[in-house]
Every structure is written in C-alpha cells, then in structure tokens.
VOGU-3710 file (C-alpha; in Angstrom, 3 decimals, decimal comma):
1> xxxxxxxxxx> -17,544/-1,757/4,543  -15,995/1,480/4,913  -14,104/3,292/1,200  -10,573/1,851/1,174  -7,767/4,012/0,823  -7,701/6,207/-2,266  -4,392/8,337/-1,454  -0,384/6,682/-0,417  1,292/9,184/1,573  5,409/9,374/0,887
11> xxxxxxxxxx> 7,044/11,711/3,169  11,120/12,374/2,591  13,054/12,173/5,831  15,821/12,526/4,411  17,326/13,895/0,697  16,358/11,371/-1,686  18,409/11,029/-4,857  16,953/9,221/-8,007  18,540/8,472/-11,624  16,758/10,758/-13,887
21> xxxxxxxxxx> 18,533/12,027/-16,542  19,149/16,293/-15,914  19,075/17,682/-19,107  20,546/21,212/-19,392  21,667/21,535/-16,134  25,505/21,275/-14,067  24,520/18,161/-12,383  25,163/14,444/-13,275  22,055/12,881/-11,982  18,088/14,438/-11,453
31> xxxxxxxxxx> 14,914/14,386/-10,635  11,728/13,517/-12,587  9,724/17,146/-12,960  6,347/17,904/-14,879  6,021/20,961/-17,097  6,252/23,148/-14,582  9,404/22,515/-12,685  7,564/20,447/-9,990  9,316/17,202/-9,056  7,718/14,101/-8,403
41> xxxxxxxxxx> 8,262/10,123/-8,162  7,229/7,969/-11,110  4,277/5,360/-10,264  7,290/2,209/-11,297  9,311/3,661/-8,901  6,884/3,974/-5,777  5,446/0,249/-6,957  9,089/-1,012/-6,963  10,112/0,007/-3,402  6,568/-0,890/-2,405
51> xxxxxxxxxx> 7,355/-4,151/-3,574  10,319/-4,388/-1,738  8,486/-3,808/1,120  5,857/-6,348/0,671  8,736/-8,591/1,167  9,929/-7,476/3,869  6,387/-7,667/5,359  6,020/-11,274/4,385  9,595/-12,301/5,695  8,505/-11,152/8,827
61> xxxxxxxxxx> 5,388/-13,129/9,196  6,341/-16,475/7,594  3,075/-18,984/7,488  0,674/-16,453/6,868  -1,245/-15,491/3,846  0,484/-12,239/3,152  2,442/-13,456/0,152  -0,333/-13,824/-1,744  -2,236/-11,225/-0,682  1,011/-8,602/-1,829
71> xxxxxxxxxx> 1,160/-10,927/-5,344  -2,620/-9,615/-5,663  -2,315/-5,955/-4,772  0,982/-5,292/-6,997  2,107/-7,815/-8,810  5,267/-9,460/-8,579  9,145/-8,104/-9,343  9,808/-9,996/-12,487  6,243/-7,836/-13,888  4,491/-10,794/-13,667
81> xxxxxxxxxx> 0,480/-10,758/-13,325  0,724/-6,941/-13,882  -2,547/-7,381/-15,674  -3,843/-8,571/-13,147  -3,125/-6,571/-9,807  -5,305/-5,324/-7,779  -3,680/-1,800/-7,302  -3,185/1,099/-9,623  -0,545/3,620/-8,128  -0,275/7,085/-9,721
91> xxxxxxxxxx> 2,655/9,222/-9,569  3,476/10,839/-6,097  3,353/14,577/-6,818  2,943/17,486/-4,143  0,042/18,435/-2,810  -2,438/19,878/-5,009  -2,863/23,234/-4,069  0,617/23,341/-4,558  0,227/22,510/-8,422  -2,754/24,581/-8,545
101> xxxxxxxxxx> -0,872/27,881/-7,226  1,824/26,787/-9,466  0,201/26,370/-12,577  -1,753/29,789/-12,233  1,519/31,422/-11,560  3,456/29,694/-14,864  -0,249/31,224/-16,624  0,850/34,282/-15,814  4,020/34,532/-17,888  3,378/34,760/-21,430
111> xxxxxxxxxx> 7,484/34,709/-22,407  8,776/31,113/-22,612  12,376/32,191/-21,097  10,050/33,368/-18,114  8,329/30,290/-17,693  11,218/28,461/-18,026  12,918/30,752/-15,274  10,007/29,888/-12,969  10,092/26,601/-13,475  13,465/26,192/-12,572
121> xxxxxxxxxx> 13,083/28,063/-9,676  10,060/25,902/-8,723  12,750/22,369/-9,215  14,883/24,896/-6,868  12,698/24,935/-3,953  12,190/21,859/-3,582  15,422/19,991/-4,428  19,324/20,369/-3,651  22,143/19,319/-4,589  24,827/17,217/-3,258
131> xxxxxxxxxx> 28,603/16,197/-4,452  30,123/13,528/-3,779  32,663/10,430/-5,202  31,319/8,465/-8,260  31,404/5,081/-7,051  31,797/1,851/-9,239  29,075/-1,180/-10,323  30,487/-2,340/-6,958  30,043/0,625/-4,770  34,063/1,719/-4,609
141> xxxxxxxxxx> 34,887/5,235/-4,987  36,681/6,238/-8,175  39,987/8,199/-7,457  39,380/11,877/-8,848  35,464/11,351/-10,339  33,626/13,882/-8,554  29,742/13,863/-8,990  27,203/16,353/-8,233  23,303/14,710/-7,723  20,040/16,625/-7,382
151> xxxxxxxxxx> 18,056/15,362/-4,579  14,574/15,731/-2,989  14,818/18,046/-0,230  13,704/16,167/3,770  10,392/17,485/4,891  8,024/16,842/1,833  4,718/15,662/1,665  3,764/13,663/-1,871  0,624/11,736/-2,176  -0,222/9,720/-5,196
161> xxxxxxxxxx> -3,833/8,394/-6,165  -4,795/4,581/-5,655  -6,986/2,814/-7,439  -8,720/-0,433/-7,019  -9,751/-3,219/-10,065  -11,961/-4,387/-7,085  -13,086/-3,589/-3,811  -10,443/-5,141/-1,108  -11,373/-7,128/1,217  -9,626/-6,818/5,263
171> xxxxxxxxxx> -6,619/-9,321/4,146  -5,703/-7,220/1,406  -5,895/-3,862/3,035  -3,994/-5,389/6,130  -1,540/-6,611/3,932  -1,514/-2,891/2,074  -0,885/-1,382/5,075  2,135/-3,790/6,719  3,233/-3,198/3,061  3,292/1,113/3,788
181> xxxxxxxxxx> 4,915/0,222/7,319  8,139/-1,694/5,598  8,356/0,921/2,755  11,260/2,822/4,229  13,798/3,933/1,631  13,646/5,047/-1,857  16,843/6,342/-4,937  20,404/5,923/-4,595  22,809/5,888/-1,104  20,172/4,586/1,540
191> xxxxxxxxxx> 22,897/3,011/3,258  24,599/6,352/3,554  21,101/7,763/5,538  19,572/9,367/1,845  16,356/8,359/0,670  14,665/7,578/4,328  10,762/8,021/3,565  7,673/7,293/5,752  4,843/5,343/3,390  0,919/5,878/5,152
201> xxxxxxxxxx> -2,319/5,474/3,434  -4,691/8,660/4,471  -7,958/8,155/6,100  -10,558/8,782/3,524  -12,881/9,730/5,903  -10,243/12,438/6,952  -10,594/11,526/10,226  -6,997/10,450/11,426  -3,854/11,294/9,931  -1,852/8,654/8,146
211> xxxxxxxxxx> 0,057/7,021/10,798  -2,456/5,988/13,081  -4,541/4,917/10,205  -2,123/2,531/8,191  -1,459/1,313/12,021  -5,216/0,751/12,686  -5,588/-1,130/9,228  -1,944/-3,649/9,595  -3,956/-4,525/12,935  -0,375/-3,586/14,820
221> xxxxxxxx> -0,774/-4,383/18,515  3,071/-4,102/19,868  5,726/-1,612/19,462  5,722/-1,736/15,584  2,847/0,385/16,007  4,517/3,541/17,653  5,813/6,359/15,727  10,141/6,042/15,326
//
C-alpha cells in the first residue's frame, strides 16, 4: 500500500476571521501568529471544522460505515476518544520556505524594536482588516458598536503535518478525504461569504496536486468530483 497522506492542504477563498485575542494593536479581534509575525490556524481549530465536516460527509451517505470510520480518524465533538484517534493534525502554517526566508530575515536584526517592526509587517502581508457592526449572542447588530477584525487575506496556501497512530486502511482514507471535500468554511461570518476555504490532502508521491488527489482517494464518480 502506497504512504498515506502526510500534509492537509487549507486554502482561504475568502478573508477568514478568527477570535484570537490582538494584543497591542487597534483591532478588536486577531489572528493566531508565531514569533515572527507569521499567522497560522491552531491544530483545535482545523480538527473542529474538520469535524464538522465529517458530519456533513456522513449525513450525506446515511447506512454506510463512515461514522465510524470519522469517530476513528478524529475523535468525536464532545473530545471524546481523543486518546484514541487515529489522526494527529499540526498547526496549518505557510509554506515553509516562507518561514525559512522569514526567520533568516528576523536573524538579521539584532534590535528587538526592529524585529518587532518586521514582524508586524510580516502579520501585515498577509492579513487585513475589516469593520463592521458588533453583533449580539444572537447575531443582531448593536446600534453604534463598531468593530474592526483582522482577517486572513483570500489566496493563501497553509499546509499542516498529519500524522498517523497506525497505518489507514482504504475506509479510513476514503472517509479522510470525503471529510477534506465537506470542510468548507472556517472563523466568524461564513454566512456573510468570510471564511470560504478549500481542504485537500497532497499527493505524497507529488504526483497530482491536491484536488484530484483527495478526489481519487473519496472514490468520487459524479459531479462532486469537479472543481466549483
């Protein structure tokens, strides 16, 4: 049997705003950065909406084994069987010779305020930021409660590592990749067209690119398997 996948693909079509708290800057709510200014999604968060996905998958193919298969891989929502799971998910960061030029550029600058300046530049180029109403627990605007949100810019490629307790078998890596296909939304306002993201697994043979691979392994035969 051929390596499974080692690498989850998340690609933002659309500005994705998160919850993070932004410390010492003008905006309300952030993004999760590393030392260097570079954003990235926490592992919970990328297991949570794959979750959400997984059921989504399994709602869609009633009767079948799928349930169980998505219990194995990640768990359930409550945290239950964590122990357990199948699947270790790392955080989705860029690309790594992104971090690597990054990091040699932050070694350059021996003054803290300069590294500090980069890295804030660095959050810059790859976020924005967007105002809008505060809205309540029950998603009404509040009269005069203006809010400003830093988002993940559309266009970016983050990959996180996988990692298996045990080598999957077909059912599992079907279910894996069905699970990819219904991940389509991540952070805050997704019914207001933010947080759209496309969820592959990459070939790691290298020999096709995400899509057609996470298609290949859910075994999609109809239109589901087309590109939107």
């Amino acid at each position: 049997m051929s390596a499974p996948p080692a690498v989850l693909v998340v690609d933002t079509a659309s500005p994705a705003l998160f919850t993070a708290t932004a410390a010492d800057s003008g905006v309300h709510t952030g993004i999760v950065t590393d030392a260097h200014g570079l954003p990235y999604l926490p592992r919970h968060r990328i297991a949570a909406r794959l979750r959400e996905g997984a059921v989504r998958a399994v709602r869609s193919e009633p009767g079948t084994n799928l349930g169980t298969a998505a219990r194995d891989l990640l768990g359930t929502t409550n945290g239950g069987h964590e122990e357990h799971r199948l699947l270790r998910i790392g955080h989705a960061r860029l690309a790594h010779p992104v971090r690597a030029a990054v990091a040699w550029a932050m070694a350059q600058r021996s003054a803290s305020h300069q590294r500090e300046a980069l890295a804030r530049a660095v959050t810059d180029t790859y976020t924005t930021e967007e105002s809008g109403t505060e809205v309540d627990a029950h998603g009404a605007p509040v009269p005069g409660r203006l809010r400003t949100n830093q988002a993940l810019r559309p266009r970016l490629r983050l990959v996180a590592e996988l990692g298996w307790a045990a080598p999957p078998d077909a059912a599992l890596l079907r279910c894996l990749a069905r699970t990819a296909l219904a991940t389509t939304a991540a952070g805050l306002r997704v019914t207001r067209g933010r947080g759209r993201i496309d969820v592959r697994l990459a070939d790691p043979a290298g020999e096709r690119d995400p899509h057609d691979y996470t298609v290949a392994l859910a075994e999609l035969d109809g239109p589901e398997g087309g590109r939107a």
